[in-house]
FIDRENVO-336987 format. One record per residue (C-alpha): residue in three letters; x, y, z. Coordinates in steps of 0.05 Angstrom, whole numbers, padded with zeros to 5 digits, always signed. Example, Ala and Ser with C-alpha at 12.3 -4.5 7.8 and 13.67 -1.06 7.14 Angstrom:
% residues 2
Ala+00246-00090+00156 Ser+00273-00021+00143 
***
This chain:
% residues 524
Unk+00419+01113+01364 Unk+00476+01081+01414 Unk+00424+01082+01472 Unk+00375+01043+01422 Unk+00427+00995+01391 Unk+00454+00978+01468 Unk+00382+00967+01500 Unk+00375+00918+01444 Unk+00442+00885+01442 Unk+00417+00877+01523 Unk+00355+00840+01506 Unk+00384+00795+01462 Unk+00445+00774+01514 Unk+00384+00768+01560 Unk+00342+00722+01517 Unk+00400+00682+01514 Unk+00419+00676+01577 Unk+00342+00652+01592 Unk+00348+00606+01542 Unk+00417+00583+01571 Unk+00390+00575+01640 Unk+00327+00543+01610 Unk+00371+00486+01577 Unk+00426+00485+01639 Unk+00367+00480+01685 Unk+00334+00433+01646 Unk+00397+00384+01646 Unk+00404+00396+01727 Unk+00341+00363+01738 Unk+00346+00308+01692 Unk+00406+00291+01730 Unk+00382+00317+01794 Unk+00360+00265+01860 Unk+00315+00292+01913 Unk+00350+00261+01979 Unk+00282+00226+01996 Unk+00288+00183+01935 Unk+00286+00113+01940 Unk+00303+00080+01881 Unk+00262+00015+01884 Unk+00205-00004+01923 Unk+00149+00031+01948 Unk+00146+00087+01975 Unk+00172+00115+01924 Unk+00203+00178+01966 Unk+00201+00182+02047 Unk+00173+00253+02047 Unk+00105+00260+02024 Unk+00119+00310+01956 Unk+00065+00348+01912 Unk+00063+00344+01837 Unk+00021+00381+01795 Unk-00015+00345+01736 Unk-00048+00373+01674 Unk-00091+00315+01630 Unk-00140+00311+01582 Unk-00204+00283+01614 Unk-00243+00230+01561 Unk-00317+00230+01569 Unk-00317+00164+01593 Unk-00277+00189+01647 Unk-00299+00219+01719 Unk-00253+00263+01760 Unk-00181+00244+01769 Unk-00179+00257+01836 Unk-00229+00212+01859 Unk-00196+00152+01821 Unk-00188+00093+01868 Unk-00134+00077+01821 Unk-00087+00142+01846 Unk-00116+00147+01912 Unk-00089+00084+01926 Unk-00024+00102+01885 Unk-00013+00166+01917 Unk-00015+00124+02001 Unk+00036+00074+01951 Unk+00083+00125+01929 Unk+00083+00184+01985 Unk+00070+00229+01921 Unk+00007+00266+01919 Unk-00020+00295+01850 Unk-00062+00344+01853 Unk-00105+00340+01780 Unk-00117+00397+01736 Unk-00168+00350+01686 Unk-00197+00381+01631 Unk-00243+00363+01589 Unk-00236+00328+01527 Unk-00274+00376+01475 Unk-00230+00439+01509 Unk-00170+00408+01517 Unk-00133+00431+01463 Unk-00143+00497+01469 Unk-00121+00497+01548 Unk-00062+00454+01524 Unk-00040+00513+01484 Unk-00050+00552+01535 Unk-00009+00515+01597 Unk+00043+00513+01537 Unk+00056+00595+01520 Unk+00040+00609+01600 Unk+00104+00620+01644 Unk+00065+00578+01706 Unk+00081+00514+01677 Unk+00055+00448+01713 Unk+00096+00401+01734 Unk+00073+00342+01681 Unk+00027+00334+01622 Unk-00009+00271+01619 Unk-00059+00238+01574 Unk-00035+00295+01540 Unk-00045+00280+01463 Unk+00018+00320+01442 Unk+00041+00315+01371 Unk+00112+00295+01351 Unk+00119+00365+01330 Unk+00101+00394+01394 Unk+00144+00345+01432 Unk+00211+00364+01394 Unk+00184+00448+01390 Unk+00178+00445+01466 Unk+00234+00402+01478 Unk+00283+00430+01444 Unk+00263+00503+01477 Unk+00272+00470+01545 Unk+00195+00472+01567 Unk+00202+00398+01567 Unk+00252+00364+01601 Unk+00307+00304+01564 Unk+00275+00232+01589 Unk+00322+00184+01571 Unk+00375+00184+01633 Unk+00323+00182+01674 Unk+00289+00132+01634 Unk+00362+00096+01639 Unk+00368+00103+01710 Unk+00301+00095+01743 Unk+00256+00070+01707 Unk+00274-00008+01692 Unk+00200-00024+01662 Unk+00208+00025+01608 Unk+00274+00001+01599 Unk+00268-00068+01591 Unk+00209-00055+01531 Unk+00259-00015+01502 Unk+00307-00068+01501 Unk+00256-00122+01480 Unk+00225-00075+01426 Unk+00281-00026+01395 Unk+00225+00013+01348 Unk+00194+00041+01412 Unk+00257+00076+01429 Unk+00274+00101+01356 Unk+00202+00124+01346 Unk+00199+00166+01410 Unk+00263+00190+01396 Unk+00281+00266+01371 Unk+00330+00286+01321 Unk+00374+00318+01379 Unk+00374+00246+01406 Unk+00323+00261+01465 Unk+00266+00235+01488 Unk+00212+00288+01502 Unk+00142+00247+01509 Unk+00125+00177+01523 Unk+00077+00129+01480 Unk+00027+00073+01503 Unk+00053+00011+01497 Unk+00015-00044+01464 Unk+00049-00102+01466 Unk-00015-00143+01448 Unk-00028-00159+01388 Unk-00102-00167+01383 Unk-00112-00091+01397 Unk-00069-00065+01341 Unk-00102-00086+01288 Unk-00181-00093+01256 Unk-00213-00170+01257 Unk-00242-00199+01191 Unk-00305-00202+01220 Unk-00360-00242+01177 Unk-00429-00263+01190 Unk-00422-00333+01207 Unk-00504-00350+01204 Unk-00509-00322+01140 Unk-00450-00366+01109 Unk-00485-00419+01139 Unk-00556-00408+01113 Unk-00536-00401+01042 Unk-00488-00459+01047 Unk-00421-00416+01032 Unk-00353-00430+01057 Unk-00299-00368+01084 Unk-00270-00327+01031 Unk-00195-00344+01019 Unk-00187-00303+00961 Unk-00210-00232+00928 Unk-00249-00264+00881 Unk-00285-00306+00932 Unk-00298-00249+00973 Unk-00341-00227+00914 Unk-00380-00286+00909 Unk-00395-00280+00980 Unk-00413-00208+00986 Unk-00463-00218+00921 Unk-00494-00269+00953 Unk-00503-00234+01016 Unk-00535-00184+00981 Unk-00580-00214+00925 Unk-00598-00282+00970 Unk-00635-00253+01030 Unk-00596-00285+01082 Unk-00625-00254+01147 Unk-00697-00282+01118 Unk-00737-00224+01118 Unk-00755-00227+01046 Unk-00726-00154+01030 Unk-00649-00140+00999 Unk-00641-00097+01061 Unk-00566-00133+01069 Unk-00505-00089+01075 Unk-00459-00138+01043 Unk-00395-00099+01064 Unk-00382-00035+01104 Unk-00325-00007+01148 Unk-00314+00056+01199 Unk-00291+00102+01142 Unk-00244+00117+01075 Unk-00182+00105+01117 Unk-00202+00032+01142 Unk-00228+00025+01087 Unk-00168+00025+01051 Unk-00114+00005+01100 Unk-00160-00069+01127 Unk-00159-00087+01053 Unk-00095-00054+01030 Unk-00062-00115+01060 Unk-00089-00159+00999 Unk-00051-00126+00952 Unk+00021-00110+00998 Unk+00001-00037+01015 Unk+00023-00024+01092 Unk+00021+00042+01132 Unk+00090+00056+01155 Unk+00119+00099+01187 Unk+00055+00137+01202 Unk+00039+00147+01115 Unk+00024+00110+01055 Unk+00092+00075+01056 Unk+00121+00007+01045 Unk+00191-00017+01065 Unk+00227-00054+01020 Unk+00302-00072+01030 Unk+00306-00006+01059 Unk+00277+00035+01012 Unk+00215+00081+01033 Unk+00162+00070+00979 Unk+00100+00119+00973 Unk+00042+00077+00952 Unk-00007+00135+00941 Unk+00015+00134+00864 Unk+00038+00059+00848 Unk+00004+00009+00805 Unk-00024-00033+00855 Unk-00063+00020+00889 Unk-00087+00031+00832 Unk-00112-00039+00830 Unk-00144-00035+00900 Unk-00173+00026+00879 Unk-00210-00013+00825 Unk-00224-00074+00867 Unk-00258-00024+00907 Unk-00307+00016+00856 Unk-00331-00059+00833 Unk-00358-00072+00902 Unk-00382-00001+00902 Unk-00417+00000+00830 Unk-00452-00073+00845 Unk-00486-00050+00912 Unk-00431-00101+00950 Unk-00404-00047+00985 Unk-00443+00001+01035 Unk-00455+00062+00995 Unk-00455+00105+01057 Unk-00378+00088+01075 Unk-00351+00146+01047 Unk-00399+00194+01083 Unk-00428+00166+01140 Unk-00398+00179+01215 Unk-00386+00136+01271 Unk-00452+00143+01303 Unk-00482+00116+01234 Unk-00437+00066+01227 Unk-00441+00037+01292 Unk-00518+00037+01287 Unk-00510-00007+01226 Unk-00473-00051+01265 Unk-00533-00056+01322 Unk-00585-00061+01276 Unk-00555-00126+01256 Unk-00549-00120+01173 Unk-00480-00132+01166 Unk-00445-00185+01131 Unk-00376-00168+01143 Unk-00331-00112+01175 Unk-00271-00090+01214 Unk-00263-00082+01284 Unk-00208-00089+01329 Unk-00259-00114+01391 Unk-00331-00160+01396 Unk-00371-00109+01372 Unk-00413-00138+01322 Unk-00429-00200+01374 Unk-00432-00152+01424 Unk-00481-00104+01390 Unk-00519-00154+01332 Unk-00534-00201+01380 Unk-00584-00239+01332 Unk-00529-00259+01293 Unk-00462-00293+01308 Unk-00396-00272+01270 Unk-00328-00306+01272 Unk-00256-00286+01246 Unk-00228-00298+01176 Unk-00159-00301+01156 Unk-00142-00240+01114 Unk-00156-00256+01033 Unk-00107-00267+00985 Unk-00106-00217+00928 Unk-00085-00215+00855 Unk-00009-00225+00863 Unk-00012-00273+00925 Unk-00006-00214+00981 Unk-00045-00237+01046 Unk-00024-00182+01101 Unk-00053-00162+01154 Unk-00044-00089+01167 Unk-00026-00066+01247 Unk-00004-00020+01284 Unk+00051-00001+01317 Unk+00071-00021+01387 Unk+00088+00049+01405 Unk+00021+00086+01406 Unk-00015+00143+01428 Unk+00047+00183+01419 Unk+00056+00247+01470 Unk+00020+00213+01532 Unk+00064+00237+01587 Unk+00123+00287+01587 Unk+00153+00320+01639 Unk+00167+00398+01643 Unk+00226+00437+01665 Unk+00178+00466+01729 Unk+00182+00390+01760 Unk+00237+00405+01816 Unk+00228+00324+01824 Unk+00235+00296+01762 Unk+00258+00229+01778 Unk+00213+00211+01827 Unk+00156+00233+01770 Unk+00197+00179+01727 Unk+00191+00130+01782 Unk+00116+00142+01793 Unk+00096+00128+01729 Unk+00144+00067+01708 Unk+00112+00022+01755 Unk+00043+00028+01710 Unk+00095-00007+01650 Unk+00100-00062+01706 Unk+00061-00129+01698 Unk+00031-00119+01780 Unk+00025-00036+01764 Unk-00002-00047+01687 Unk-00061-00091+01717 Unk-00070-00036+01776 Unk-00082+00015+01720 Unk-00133-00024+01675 Unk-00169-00064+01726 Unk-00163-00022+01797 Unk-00158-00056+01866 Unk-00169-00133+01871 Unk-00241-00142+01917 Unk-00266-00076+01896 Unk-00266-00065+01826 Unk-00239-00131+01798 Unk-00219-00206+01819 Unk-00169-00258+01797 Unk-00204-00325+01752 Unk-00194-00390+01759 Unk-00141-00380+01699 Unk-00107-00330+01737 Unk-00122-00272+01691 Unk-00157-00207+01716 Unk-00233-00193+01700 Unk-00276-00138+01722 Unk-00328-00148+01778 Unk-00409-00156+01764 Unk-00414-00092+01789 Unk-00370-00055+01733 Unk-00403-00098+01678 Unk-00480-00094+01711 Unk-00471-00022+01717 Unk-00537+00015+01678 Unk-00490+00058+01647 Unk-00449+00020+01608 Unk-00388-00016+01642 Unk-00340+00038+01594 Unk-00363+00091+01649 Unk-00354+00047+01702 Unk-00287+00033+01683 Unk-00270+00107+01675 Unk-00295+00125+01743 Unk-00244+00092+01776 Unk-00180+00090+01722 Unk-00167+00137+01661 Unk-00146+00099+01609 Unk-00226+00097+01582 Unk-00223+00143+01518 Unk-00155+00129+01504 Unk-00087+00162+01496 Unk-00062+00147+01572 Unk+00012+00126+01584 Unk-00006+00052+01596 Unk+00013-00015+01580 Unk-00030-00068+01537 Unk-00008-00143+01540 Unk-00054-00207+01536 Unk-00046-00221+01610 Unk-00079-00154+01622 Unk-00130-00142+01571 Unk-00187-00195+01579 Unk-00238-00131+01580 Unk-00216-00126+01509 Unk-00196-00185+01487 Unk-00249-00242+01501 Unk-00247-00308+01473 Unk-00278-00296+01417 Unk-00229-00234+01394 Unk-00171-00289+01406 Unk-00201-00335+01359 Unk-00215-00279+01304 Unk-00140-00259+01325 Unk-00112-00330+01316 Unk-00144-00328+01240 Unk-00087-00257+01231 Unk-00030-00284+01273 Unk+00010-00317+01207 Unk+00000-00259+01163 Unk+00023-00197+01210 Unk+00082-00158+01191 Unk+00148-00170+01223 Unk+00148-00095+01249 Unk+00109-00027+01236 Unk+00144+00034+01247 Unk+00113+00086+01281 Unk+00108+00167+01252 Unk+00184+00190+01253 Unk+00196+00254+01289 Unk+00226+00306+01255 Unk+00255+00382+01271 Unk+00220+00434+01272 Unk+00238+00459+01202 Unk+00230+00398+01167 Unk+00153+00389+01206 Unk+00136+00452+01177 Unk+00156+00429+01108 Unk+00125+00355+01112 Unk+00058+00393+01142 Unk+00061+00443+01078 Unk+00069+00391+01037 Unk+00015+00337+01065 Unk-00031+00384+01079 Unk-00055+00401+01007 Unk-00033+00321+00985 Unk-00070+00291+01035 Unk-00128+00331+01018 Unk-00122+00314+00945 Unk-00111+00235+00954 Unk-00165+00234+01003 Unk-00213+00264+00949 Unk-00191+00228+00899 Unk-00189+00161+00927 Unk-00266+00169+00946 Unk-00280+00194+00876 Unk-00244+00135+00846 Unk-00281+00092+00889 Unk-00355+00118+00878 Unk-00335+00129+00803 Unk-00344+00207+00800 Unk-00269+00195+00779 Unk-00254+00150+00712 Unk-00189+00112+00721 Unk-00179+00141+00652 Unk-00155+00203+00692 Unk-00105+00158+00731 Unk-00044+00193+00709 Unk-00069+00258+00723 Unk-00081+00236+00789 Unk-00006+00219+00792 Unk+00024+00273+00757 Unk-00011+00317+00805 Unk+00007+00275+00867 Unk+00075+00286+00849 Unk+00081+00350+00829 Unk+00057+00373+00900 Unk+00122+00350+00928 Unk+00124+00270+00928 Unk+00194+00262+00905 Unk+00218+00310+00967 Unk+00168+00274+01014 Unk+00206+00207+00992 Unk+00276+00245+01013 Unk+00257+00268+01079 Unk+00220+00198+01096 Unk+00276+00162+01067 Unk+00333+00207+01113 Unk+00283+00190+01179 Unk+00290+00118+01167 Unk+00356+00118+01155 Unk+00376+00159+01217 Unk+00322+00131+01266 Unk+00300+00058+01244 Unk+00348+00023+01202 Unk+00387-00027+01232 
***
């Protein structure tokens, strides 16, 4: 019995000293300065060093280490990378893997980790404390920081560390969906923009019963979006509902405010079965999938839809569609809904394996550069991209001739195709995305975006668990019911069901825990 109770007293005194060295060693590199460092300038050390990378590999995207983009970094920066990309549809699964393993690389990048695994892995010391480094080497990152103080609080952990790294969108035009509206049909049945819900009616009935595409059949989709969720959040906007914080939550004078239950979703929710029970919306929005929906779009039949990019000119090319201001709804609200300028949370974060972890720092805070933010979107000038006469960046003939779509191209050469790479988005750097006629659709939103959207708080481990338990059988529940009340297999006679069930699966505690993150991380 003593020999038992002492081999386990030993195990435990050795688990923590792991854990101690873990955290100690942890702090010693965030602190630490290989001797070849240089601090500014390029290269970034004198010694050629070796970092090992794991990433998520989008489909769009070829092998990282043929990228021009890091081959030409890596002769930059005297820091070689040598890639362990996996693909996209087994990512996951490896990711879980390189996690619990004990051969740890020395980064994860494109990585798609979740809040919770950022503070979980953090907090154990597989992850390494960002934010001196941040401080101290990495001025790009810095200055956004400074210029936008949600970034910081929404990347930040309860234990006051930064773990993982967002995107940064600073442009406006590719966080949020257009108004798009077919501007040929307005024109052939002699109808002005929609300003206001109930014009938007009048418009979408007339799309639908007066045959504007001229083919003699009512083959019109008056109305139709990606899914439920845009859906609800493009139009939400008309009637003051905003996604905060990463939820169904308004801000007002502080004060977190579920939506899911209040009287003006409830409105929305009605707005919304109209359209639905009079053919004005596409019946197929609840069900139908990406692929479906963006055939819709190509087959030309669309009056009106969100996007964030050209699409609809891009793919309906019979037709052309223009911008439109967001409409006003029953109690004035004209919002348009965006996102927040931290995105793609869990992009890049640096493990306690990396024996050089500022230099890592370094490496990647050029890309939040204006010079190293157009090197990572648009390659090497002469080969992959030239400058206009305007100044502005823009993709060879070659990347946008190329027979298999000029996505592909793009991703042969730079990894930010497919999303969810550490990179930085502003107007000077995004004509690929946002052509002329996405800045006039964006001009139409400009005077009715929020001040500021807060990103998805990041909690503890503890309280994750609980908000997970808790969403998990709510956000099931909403989801259903909110297509239900939509398509009408739910009367709005059974309204306060609806609520009284919301909240007794834990609303008033989801309120509390919301209400403490915005308190501790975002208010002022």
């Amino acid at each position: 019995m003593k020999k038992s109770i002492g081999l386990m007293c030993m195990f435990i005194l050795g688990v923590l000293i792991m854990i101690g060295c873990s955290k100690q060693t942890n702090e010693e590199q965030s602190e630490s300065t290989p001797e070849t460092l240089n601090e500014e300038g390029f290269p970034i050390v004198d010694e050629e060093i070796s970092l090992e990378f794991f990433a998520r590999r989008s489909p769009q995207n070829g092998p990282y280490e043929d990228m021009l983009v890091f081959q030409e970094y890596a002769d930059m920066t005297n820091i070689k990378v040598e890639w362990d990309d996996v693909p996209q549809d087994n990512f996951d699964e490896r990711k879980s893997l390189e996690l619990a393993s004990g051969e740890l690389p020395d980064v994860f990048y494109k990585a798609s980790l979740s809040q919770t695994q950022a503070v979980e892995y953090g907090s154990s010391g597989i992850f390494i404390a960002l934010e001196d480094l941040i401080d101290e080497y990495a001025p790009n990152l810095t200055a956004l920081f400074e210029q936008y103080p949600e970034i910081k609080s929404s990347i930040t952990a309860p234990d006051g560390h930064i773990y993982a790294l967002p995107a940064i969108i600073e442009l406006d035009a590719a966080r949020n969906e257009k108004f798009w509206v077919n501007k040929d049909w307005l024109d052939t049945l002699g109808l002005d923009e929609p300003t206001t819900a109930d014009e938007l009616i009048e418009v979408l009935t007339a799309f639908k019963n007066d045959d504007p595409n001229g083919n003699g059949e009512q083959d019109e989709i008056p109305l139709t979006e990606r899914n439920l969720y845009s859906l609800i959040n493009t139009i939400g906007g008309s009637w003051g509902l905003l996604h905060q914080m990463g939820n169904t939550i308004n801000i007002e004078n502080d004060e977190v405010q579920f939506w899911k239950t209040s009287d003006r979703y409830k409105e929305l929710l009605q707005f919304l079965n109209q359209l639905y029970s009079e053919g004005l919306l596409d019946r197929e929005v609840l069900t139908h999938n990406q692929a479906d929906y963006m055939g819709k779009v190509a087959a030309g039949k669309i009056g009106m839809s969100h996007i964030q990019a050209n699409d609809l000119n891009d793919q309906a090319k019979e037709w052309e569609y223009i911008g439109i201001s967001p409409v006003k709804g029953p109690h004035g609200d004209q919002i348009q809904p965006s996102g927040p300028i931290a995105r793609d949370f869990g992009t890049f974060a640096i493990t306690s394996n990396n024996e050089h972890p500022a230099a890592t720092i370094r490496w990647l805070d050029y890309f939040f550069s204006e010079e190293g933010s157009i090197m990572f979107r648009y390659g090497i000038e002469d080969e992959t991209f030239y400058y206009d006469e305007e100044g502005l960046p823009e993709y060879s003939d070659e990347i946008y001739d190329d027979p298999r779509g000029y996505g592909v191209a793009i991703g042969d050469f730079t990894p930010y195709p497919g999303g969810g790479a550490p990179q930085y988005i502003t107007e000077y750097n995004a004509s690929g995305i946002n052509p002329p006629a996405v800045q006039e659709a964006q001009k139409q939103l400009d005077d009715y975006l929020p001040e500021i959207i807060y990103g998805p708080p990041l909690f503890d481990v503890d309280t994750a668990e609980e908000v997970e338990q808790i969403r998990q059988d709510m956000d099931a529940y909403y989801n259903e019911s909110t297509a239900k009340f939509i398509n009408g297999d739910m009367s709005f006679d059974q309204w306060d069901d609806y609520v009284s069930t919301i909240e007794n699966m834990g609303l008033s505690r989801l309120i509390e825990i919301y209400q403490e993150a915005y308190d501790t991380q975002y208010k002022d």
